[in-house]
N, CA, C and O atoms as CSV, one atom per row, in Angstrom:
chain,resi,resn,atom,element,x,y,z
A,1,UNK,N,N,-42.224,1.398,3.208
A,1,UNK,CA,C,-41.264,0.393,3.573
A,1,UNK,C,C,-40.453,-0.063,2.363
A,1,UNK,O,O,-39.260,-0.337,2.494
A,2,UNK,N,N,-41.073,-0.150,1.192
A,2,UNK,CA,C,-40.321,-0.668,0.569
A,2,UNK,C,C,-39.297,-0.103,-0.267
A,2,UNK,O,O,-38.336,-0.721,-0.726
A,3,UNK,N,N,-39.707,1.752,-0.523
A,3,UNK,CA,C,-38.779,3.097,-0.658
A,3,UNK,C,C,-37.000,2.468,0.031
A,3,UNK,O,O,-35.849,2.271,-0.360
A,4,UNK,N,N,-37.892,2.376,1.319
A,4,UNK,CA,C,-36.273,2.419,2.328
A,4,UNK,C,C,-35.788,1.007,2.024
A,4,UNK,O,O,-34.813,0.863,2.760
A,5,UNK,N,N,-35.919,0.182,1.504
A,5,UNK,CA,C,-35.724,-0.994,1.236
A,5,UNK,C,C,-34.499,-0.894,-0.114
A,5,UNK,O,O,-33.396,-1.438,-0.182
A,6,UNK,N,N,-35.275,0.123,-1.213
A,6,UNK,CA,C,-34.917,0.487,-2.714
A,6,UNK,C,C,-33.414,1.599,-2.068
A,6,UNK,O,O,-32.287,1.148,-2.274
A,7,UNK,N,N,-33.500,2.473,-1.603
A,7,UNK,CA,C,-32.714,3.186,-1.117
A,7,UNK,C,C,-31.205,2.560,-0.106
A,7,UNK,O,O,-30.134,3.130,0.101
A,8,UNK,N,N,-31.591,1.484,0.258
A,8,UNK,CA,C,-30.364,1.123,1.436
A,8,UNK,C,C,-29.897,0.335,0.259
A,8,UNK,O,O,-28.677,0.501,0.263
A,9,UNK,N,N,-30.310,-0.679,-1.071
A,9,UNK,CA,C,-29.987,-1.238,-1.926
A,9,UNK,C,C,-29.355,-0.546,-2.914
A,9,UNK,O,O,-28.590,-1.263,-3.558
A,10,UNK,N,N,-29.415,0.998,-3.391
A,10,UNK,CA,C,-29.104,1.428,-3.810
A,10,UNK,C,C,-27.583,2.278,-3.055
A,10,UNK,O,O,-26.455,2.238,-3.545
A,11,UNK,N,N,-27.801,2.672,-2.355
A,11,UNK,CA,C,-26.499,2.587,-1.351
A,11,UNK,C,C,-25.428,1.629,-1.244
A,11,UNK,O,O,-24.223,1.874,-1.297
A,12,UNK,N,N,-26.029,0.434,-1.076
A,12,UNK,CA,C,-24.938,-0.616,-0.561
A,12,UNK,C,C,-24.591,-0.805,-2.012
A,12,UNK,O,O,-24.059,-1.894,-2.225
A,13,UNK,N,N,-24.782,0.124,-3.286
A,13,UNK,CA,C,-24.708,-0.766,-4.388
A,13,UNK,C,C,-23.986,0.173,-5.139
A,13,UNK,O,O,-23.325,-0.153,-6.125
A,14,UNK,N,N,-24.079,1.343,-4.718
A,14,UNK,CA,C,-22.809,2.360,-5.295
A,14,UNK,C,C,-21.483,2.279,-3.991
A,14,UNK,O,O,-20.303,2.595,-4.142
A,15,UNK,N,N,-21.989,1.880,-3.035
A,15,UNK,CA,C,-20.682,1.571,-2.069
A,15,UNK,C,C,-19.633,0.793,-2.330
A,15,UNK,O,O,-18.413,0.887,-2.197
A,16,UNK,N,N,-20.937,-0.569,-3.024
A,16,UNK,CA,C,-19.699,-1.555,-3.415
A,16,UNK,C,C,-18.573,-1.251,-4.982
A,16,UNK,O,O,-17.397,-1.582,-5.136
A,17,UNK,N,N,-19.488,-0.528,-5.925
A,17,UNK,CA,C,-18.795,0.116,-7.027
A,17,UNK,C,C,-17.837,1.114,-6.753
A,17,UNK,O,O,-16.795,1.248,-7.395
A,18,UNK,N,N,-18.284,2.007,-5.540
A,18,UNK,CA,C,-16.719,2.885,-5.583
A,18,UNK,C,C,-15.431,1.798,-4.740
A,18,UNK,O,O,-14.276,2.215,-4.662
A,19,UNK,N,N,-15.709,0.803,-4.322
A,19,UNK,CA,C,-14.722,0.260,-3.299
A,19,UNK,C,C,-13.808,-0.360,-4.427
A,19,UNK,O,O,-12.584,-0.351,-4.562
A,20,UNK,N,N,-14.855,-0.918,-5.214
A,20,UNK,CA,C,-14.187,-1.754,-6.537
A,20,UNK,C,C,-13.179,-0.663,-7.509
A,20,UNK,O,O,-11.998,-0.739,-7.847
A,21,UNK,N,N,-13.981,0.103,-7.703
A,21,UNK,CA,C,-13.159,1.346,-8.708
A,21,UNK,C,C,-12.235,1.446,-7.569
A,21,UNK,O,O,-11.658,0.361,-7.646
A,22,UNK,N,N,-11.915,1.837,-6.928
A,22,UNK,CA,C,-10.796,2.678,-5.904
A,22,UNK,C,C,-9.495,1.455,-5.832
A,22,UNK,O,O,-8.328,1.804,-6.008
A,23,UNK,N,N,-9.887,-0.085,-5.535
A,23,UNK,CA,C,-9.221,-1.188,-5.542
A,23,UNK,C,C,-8.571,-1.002,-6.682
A,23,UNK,O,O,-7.375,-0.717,-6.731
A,24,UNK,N,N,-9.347,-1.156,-7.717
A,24,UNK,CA,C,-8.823,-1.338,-8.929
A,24,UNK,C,C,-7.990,-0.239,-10.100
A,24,UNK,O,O,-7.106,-0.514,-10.912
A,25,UNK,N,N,-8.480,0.713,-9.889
A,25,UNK,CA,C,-8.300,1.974,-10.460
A,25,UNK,C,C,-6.552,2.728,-9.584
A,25,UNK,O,O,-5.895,3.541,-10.234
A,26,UNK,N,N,-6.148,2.359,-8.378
A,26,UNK,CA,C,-5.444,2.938,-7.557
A,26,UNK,C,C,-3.928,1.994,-7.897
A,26,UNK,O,O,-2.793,2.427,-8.095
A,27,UNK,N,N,-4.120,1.451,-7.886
A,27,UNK,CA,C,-2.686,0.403,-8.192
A,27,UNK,C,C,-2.054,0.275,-9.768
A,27,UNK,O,O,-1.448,-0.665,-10.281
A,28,UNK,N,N,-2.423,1.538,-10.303
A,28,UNK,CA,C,-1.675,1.567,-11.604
A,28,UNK,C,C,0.049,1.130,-11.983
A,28,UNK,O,O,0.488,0.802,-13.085
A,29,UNK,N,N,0.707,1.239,-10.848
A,29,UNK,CA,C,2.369,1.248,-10.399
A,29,UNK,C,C,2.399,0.222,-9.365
A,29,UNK,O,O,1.919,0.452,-8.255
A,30,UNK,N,N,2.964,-0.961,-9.674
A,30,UNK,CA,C,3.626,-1.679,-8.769
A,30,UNK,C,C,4.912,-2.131,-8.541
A,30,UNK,O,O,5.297,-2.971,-9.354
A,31,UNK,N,N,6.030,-1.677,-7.285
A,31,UNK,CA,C,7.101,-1.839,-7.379
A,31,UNK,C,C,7.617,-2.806,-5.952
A,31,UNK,O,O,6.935,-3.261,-5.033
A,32,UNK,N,N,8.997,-2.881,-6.197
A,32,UNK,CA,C,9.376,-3.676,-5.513
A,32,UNK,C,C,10.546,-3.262,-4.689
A,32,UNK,O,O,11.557,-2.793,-5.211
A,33,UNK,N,N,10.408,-3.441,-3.340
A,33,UNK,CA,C,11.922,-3.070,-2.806
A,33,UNK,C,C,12.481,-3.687,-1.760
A,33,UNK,O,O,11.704,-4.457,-1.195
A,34,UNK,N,N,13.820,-3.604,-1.188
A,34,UNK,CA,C,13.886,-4.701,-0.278
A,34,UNK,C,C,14.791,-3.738,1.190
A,34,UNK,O,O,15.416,-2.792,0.710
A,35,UNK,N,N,14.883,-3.790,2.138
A,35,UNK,CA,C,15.577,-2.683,2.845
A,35,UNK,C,C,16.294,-3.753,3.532
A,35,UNK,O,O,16.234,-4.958,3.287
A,36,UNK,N,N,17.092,-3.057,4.569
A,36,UNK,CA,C,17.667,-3.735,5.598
A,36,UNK,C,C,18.190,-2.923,6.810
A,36,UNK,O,O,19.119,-2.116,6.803
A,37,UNK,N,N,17.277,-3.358,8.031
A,37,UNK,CA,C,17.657,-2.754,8.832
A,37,UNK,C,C,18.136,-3.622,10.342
A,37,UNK,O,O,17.740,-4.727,10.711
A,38,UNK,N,N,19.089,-2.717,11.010
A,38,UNK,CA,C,19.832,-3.780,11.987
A,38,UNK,C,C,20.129,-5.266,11.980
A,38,UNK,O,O,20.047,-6.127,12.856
A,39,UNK,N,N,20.522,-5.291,10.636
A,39,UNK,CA,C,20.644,-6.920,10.440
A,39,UNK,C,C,19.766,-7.935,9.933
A,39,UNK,O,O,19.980,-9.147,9.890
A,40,UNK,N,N,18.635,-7.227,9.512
A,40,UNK,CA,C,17.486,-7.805,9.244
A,40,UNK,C,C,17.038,-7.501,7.746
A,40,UNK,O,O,16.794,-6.306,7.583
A,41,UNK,N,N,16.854,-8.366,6.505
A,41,UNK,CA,C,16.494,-7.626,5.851
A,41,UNK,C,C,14.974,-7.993,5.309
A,41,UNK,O,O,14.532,-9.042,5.779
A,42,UNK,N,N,14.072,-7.256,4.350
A,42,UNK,CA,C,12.588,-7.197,4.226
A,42,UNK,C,C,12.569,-7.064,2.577
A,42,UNK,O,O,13.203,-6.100,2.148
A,43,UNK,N,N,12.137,-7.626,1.924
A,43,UNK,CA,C,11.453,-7.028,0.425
A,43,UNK,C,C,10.008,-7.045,0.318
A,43,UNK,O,O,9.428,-8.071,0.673
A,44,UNK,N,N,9.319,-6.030,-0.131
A,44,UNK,CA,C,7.939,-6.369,-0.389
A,44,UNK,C,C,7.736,-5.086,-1.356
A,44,UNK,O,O,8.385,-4.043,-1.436
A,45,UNK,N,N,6.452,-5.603,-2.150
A,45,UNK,CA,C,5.857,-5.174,-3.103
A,45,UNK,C,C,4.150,-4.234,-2.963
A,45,UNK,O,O,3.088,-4.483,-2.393
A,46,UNK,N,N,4.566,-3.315,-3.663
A,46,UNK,CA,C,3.336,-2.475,-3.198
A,46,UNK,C,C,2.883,-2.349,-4.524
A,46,UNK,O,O,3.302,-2.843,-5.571
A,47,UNK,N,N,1.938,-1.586,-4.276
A,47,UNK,CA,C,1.153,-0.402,-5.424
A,47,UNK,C,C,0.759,0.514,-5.437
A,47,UNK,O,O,0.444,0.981,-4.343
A,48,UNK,N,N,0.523,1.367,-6.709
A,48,UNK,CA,C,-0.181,3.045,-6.313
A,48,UNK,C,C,-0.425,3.649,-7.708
A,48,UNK,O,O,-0.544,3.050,-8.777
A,49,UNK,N,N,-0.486,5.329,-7.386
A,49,UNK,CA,C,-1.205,5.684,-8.643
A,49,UNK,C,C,-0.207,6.084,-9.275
A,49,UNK,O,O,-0.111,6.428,-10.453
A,50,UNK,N,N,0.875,6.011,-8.112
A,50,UNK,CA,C,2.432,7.054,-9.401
A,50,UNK,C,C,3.552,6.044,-8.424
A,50,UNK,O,O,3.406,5.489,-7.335
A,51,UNK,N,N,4.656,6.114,-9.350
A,51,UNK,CA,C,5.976,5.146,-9.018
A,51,UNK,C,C,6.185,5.495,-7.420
A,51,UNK,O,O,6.233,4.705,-6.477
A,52,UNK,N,N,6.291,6.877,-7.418
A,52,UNK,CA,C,6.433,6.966,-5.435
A,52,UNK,C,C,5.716,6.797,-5.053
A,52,UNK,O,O,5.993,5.729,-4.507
A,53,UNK,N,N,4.427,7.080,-4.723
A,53,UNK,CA,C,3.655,6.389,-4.189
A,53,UNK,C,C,3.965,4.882,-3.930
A,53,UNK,O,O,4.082,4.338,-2.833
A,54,UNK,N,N,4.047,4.450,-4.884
A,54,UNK,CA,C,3.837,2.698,-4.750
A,54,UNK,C,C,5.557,2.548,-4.180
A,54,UNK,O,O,5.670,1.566,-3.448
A,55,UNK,N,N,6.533,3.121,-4.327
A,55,UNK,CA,C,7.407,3.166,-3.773
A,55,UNK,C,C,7.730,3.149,-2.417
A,55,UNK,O,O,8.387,2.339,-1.762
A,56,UNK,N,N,7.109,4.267,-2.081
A,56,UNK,CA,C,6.909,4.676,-0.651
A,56,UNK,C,C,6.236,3.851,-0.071
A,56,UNK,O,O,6.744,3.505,0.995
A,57,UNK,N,N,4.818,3.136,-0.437
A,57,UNK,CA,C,4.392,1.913,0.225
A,57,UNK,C,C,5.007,1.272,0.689
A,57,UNK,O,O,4.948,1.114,1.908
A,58,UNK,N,N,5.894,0.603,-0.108
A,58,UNK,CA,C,6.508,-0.643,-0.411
A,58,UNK,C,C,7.737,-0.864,0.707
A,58,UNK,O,O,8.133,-1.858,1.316
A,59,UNK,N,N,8.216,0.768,0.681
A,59,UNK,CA,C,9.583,1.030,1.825
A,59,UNK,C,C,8.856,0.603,3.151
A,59,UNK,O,O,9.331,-0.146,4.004
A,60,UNK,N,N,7.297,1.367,3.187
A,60,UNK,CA,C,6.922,1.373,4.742
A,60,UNK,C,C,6.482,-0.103,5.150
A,60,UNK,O,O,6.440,-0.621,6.267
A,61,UNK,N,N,6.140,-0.661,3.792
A,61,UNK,CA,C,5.728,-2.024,4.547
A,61,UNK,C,C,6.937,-3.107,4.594
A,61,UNK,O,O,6.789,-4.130,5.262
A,62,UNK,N,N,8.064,-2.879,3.917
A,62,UNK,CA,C,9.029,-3.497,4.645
A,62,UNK,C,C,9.521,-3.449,6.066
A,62,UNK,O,O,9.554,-4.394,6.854
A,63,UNK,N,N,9.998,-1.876,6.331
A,63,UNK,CA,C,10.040,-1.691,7.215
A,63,UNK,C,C,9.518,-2.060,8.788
A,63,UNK,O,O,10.111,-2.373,9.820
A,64,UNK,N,N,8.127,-1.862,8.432
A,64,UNK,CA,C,7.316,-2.224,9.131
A,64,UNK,C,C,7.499,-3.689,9.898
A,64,UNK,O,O,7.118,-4.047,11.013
A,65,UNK,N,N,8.306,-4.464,8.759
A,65,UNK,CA,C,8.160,-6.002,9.301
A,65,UNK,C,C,9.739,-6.728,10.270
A,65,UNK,O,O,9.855,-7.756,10.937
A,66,UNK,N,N,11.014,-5.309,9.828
A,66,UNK,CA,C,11.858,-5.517,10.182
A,66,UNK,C,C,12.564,-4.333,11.346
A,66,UNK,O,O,13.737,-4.042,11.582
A,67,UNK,N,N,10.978,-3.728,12.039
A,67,UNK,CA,C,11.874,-2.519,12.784
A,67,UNK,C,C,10.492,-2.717,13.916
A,67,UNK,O,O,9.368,-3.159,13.679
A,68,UNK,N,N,11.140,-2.153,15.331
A,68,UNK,CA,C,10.395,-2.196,15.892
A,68,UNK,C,C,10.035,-0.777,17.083
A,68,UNK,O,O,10.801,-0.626,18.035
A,69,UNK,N,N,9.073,-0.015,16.935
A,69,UNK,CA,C,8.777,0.846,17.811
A,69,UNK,C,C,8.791,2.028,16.683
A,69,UNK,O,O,9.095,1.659,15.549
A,70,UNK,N,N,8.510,3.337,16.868
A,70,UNK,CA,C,8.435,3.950,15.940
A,70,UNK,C,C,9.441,4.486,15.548
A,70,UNK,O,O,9.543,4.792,14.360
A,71,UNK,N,N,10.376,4.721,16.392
A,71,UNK,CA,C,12.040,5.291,16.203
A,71,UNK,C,C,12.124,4.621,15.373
A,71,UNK,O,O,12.030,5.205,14.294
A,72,UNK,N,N,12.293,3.405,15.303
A,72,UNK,CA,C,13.006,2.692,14.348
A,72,UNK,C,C,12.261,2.581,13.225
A,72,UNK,O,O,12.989,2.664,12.235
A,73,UNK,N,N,10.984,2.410,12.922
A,73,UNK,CA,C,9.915,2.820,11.976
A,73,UNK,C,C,10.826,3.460,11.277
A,73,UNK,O,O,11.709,2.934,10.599
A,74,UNK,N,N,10.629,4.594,11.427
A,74,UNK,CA,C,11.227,6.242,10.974
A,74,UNK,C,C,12.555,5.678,10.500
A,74,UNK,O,O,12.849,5.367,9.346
A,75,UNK,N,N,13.374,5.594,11.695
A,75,UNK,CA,C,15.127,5.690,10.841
A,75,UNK,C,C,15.266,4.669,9.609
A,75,UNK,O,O,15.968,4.864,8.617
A,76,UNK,N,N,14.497,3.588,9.848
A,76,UNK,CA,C,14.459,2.527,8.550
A,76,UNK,C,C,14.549,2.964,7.413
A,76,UNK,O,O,15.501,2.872,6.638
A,77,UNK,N,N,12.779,3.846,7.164
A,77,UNK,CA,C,12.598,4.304,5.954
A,77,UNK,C,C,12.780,5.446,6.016
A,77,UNK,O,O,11.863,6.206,5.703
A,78,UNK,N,N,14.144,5.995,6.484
A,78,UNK,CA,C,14.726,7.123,6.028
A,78,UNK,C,C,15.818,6.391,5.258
A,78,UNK,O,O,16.137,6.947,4.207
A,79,UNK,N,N,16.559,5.087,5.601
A,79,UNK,CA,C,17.354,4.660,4.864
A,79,UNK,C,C,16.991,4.350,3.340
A,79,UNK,O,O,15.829,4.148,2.986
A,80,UNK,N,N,18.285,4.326,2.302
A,80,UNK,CA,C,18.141,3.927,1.262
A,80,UNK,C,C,17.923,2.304,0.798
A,80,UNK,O,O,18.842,1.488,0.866
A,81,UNK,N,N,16.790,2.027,0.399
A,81,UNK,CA,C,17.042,0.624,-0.060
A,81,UNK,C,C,18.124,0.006,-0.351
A,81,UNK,O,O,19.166,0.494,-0.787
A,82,UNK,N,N,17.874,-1.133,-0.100
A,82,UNK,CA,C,19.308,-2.050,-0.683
A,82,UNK,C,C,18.891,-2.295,-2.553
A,82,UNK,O,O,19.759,-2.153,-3.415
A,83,UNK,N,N,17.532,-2.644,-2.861
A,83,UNK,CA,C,17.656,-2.983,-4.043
A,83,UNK,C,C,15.989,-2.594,-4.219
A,83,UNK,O,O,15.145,-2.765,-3.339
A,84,UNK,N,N,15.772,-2.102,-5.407
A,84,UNK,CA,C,14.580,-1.905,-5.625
A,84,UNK,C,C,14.103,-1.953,-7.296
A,84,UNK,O,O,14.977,-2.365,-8.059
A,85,UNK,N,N,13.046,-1.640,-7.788
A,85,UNK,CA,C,12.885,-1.960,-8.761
A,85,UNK,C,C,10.952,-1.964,-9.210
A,85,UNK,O,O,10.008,-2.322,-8.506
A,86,UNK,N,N,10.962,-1.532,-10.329
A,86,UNK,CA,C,9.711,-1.214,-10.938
A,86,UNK,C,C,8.900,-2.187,-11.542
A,86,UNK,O,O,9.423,-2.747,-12.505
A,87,UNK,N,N,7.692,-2.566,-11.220
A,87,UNK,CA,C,7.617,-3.992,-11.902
A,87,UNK,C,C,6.336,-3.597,-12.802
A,87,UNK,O,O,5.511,-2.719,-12.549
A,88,UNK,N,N,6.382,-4.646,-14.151
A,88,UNK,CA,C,5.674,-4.455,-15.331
A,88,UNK,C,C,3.503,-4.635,-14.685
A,88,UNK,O,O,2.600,-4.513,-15.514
């Protein structure tokens, strides 16, 4: 009993270290961008391991807040930002 005790502790205890490394370790690049779609416009800030990446976040989660259904998903962040930018 107390093996399986040492073992689920040891589990939950490299689980929580890779969640932490992955949090922390993954957001090397954080940028900023702002879109505008049908009249609406969105800025938000992401992160990642390389400038597009965190770029590309950043487009989809604007988007996300100013488009609705997936068509519009899509045509959003096919558009070019209005303003964007790399942050320290």
């Amino acid at each position: 009993m107390k093996r399986t005790g040492l073992w689920i502790g040891l589990a939950a205890a490299v689980f929580i270290a890779l969640v932490v490394y992955s949090t922390l370790g993954l957001n090397r690049v954080r940028y900023e961008v702002c879109m505008e779609f049908q009249g609406r416009t969105s800025c938000r800030t992401a992160g990642g391991e390389t400038t597009e990446r965190a770029r590309r976040a950043a487009i989809d989660n604007a988007c996300a807040l100013i488009s609705s259904g997936v068509g519009d998903s899509i045509a959003c962040q096919n558009k070019p930002p209005v303003r964007e930018r790399k942050l320290d």
